[in-house]
N, C-alpha and C positions, 0 to 999 in steps of 0.2 A: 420308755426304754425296756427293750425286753429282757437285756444282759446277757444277750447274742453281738458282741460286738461287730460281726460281718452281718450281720438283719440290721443292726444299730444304725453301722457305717453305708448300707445302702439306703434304708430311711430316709438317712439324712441330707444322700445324694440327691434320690429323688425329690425330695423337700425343695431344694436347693434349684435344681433341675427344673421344676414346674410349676417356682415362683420366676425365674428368668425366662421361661418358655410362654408365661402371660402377660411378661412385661414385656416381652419381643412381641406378641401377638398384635397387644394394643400399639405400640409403638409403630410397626410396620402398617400396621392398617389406617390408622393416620395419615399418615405418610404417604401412600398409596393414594388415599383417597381423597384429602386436601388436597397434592398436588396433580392429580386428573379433576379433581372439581374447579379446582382455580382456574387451570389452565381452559377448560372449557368455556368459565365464565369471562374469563381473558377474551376470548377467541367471541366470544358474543359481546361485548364490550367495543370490542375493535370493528366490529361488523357494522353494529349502528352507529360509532363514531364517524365512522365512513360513509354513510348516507344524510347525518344532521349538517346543518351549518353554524361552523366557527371557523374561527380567522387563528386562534391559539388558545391553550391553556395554560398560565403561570408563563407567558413569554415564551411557549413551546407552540413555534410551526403545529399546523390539523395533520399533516402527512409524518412527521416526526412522533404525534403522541401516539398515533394508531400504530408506528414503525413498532416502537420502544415497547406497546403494550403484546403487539404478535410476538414481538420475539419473547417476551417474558413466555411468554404461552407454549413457545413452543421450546422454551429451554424448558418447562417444567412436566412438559410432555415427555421430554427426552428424559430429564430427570427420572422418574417414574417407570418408564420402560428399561432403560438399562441401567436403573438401580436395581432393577427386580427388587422392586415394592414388593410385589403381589405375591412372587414369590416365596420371598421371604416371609414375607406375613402367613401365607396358608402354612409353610413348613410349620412353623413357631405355634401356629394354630393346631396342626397333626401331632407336635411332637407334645403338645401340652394336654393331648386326650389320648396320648398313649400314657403319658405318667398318671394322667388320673386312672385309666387300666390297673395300673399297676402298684396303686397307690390302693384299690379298694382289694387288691389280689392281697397286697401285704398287711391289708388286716384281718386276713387269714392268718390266726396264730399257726394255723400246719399245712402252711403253705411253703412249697417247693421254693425256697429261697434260691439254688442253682439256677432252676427254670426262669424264674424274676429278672435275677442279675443277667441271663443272658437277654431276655427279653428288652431290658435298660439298655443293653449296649446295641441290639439291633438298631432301635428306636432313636437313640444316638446318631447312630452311624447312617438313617436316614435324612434325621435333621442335619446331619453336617453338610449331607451331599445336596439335600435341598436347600441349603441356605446358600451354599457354594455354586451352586446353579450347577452340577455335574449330575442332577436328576432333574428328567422332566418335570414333575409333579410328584411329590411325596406326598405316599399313601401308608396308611396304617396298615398291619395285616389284616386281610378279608375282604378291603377295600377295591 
């Protein structure tokens, strides 16, 4: 604590800000990435089911288990694209190395705390719009 209670209170934002910005990160890239892998592995799954020979599996019709297993594949496709996985994931990923920026600025004890906080709320304001899908691709400054 420095006994700057406005240096204090954004510390603590950012603290706060870029433990949620790496638990977004991991979380989305998960997500993203189990449900394009699945679905892939779905979609090869169903592929050579379709060329072996059975008669059913568990009392399920061969054309029913391949049905059931495409569409899984391709609900988890759709999943994934218009969840903006990816999206979300790289935002949470930008905004979490903009707070470490600004995390190694603010242990600068005569560091421009005005410049910071404005800095935070850009970086914000990027995350929002990229998690929101109302930006292509969030970028850091410089980027």
């Amino acid at each position: 604590m420095s006994g700057d209670l406005y240096r204090d209170a954004l510390e603590a934002f950012v603290t706060a800000a870029y433990s949620k910005a790496n638990i977004g990160a991991i979380a989305w890239s998960v997500s993203y990435h189990v449900t394009l892998g699945l679905a892939g592995v779905l979609s090869l799954v169903a592929g050579v089911l379709s060329q072996i020979s059975f008669v059913s599996i568990l009392s399920i019709e061969k054309k029913t288990v391949i049905s059931i297993i495409s569409v899984a594949a391709a609900v988890l496709t759709f999943l994934a694209g218009f969840g903006g996985f990816e999206r979300k994931w790289q935002a949470n990923r930008v905004y979490r190395n903009e707070l470490e920026q600004v995390r190694l600025d603010l242990a600068n004890p005569h560091a421009d705390i005005a410049a910071i906080r404005e800095a935070v709320r850009q970086a914000a304001n990027r995350h929002n719009l990229g998690i929101d899908g109302a930006a292509e691709t969030p970028s850091a400054p410089g980027q």
